[in-house]
C-alpha positions in Angstrom: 76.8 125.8 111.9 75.3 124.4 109.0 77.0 126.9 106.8 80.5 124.8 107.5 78.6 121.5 106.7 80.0 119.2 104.3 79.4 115.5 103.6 82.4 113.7 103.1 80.9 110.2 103.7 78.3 107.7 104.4 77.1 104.4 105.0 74.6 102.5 102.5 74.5 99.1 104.9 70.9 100.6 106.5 69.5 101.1 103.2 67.1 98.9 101.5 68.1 97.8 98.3 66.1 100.2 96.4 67.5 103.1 98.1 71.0 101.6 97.8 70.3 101.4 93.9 69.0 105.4 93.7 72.5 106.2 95.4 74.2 104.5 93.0 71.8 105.6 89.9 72.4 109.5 91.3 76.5 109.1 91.6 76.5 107.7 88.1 74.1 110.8 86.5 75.6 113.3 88.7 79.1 112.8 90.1 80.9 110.4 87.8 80.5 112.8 85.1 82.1 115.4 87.5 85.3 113.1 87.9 85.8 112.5 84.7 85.8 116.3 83.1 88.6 116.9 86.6 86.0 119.1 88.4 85.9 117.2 91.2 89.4 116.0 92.5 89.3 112.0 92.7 90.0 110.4 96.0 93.4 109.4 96.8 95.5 106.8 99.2 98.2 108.3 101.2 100.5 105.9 102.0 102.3 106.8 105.4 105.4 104.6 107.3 104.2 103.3 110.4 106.9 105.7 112.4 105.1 109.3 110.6 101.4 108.5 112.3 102.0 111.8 113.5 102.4 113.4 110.3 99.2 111.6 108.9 97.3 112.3 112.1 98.4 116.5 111.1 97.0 115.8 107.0 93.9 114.4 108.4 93.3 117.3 111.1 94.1 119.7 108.3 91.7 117.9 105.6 94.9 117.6 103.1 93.7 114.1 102.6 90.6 113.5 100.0 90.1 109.7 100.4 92.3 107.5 103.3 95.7 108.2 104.7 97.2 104.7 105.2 99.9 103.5 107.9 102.3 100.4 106.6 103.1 98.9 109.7 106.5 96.9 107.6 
């Protein structure tokens, strides 16, 4: 199963602050730079009305959504 792995996430609240700073140290040599040239595709927001959860639920189930899908509840 580790062939099908893929991070898409993490937490940096259990981190000391040193290992907090590395993180952000490696993001800005390595990923940032990524971003920028458009090899990477940035995170987005999809924003879904309150009465299509269903329809977000689907995006999320199918990974269509790199970032957060959002529900306005007004």
């Amino acid at each position: 199963m580790n062939k099908w792995g893929v991070i898409t996430g993490g937490h940096l609240r259990p981190r000391t602050l040193q290992q907090k700073g590395a993180t952000r140290d490696a993001l800005r040599e390595h990923v940032l730079p990524l971003w920028r040239a458009g090899v990477l595709p940035a995170p987005e927001v999809s924003v879904l009305p309150l009465a299509e959860a269903s329809t977000g639920h689907v995006m999320l189930e199918q990974s269509r959504v790199i970032g957060k899908a959002v529900l306005r509840a007004f």
